[in-house]
C-alpha positions in Angstrom: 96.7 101.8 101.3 98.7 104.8 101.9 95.6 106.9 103.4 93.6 106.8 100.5 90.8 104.6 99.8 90.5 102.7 96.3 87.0 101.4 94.8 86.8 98.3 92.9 86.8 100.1 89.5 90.0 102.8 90.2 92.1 99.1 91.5 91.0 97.7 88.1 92.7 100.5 86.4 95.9 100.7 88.1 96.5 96.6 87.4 95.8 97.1 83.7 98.9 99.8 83.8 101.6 97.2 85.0 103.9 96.2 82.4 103.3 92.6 81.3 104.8 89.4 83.4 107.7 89.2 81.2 109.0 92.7 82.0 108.1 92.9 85.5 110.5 89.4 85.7 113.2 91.1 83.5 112.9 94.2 86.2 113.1 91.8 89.1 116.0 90.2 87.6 117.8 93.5 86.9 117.2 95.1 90.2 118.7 91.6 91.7 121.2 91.8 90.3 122.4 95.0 91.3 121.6 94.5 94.5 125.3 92.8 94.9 128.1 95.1 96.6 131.0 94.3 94.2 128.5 95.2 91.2 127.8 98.0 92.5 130.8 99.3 93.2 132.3 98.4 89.1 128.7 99.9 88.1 129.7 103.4 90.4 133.5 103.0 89.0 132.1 103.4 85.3 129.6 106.1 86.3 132.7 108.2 86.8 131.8 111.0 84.2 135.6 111.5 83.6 135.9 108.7 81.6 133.0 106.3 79.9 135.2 103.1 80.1 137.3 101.2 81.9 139.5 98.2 81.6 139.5 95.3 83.6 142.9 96.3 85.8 141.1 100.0 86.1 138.1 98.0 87.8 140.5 96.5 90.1 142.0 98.9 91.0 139.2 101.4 92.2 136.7 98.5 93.7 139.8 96.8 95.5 138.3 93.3 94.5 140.6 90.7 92.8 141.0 90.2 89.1 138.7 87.0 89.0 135.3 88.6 90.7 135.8 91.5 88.6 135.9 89.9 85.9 133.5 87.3 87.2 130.7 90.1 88.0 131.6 92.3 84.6 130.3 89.0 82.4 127.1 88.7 85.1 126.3 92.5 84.3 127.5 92.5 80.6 124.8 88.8 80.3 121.6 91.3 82.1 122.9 94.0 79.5 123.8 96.2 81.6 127.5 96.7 80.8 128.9 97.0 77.4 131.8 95.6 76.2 134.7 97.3 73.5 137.8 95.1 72.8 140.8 97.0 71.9 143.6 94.1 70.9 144.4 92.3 74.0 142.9 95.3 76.1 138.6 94.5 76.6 136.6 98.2 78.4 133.8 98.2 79.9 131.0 100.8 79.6 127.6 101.3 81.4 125.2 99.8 78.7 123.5 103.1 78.5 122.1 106.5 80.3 119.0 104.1 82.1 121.6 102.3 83.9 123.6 105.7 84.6 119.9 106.9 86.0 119.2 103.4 87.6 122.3 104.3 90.2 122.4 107.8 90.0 118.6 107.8 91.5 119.5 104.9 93.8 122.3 106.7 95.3 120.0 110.0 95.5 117.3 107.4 97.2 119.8 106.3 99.7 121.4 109.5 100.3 118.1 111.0 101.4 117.4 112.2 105.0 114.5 110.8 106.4 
């Protein structure tokens, strides 16, 4: 275990912090699904600080995916809560759901990034 050596008691400890079944699911669930390339790349095209949303054709656009999986992986995020969504007459922008998905990738890219 990482060099260190753990009695019975200090293990006890550490298993009564973990969050409860149901949230360690909803975390697996989350972090599956932005494990997929195509939702990463609308999640990093909304992280753009410049602007906070994006329409569909704007999604397009900067992931070079067609219409149909954009749209097709904007409901998959939008269903885990992880996108919002802001319909302007015909026009529908997305958002990241808030700044814990911002920090999600903004750490995972810093993770990534990092120079063994």
């Amino acid at each position: 275990m990482n060099g260190h050596s753990y009695n019975i008691i200090e293990v006890k400890v550490m298993v009564t912090k973990f969050p409860n079944e149901d949230i360690l699911f909803k975390m697996r669930d989350m972090l599956s699904i932005v494990s997929d390339i195509t939702r990463l790349k609308i999640m990093f095209t909304l992280l753009d600080d410049n602007q906070n949303e994006k329409c569909v054709s704007e999604i397009v656009e900067a992931t070079g995916a067609s219409q149909s999986l954009v749209s097709h992986q904007l409901k998959t995020l939008k269903d885990f809560d992880l996108v919002s969504v802001r319909r302007d007459g015909k026009k529908v922008y997305y958002a990241l759901k808030d700044d814990h998905v911002r920090q999600l990738i903004s750490v995972a890219l810093e993770h990534a990034m990092e120079e063994e």
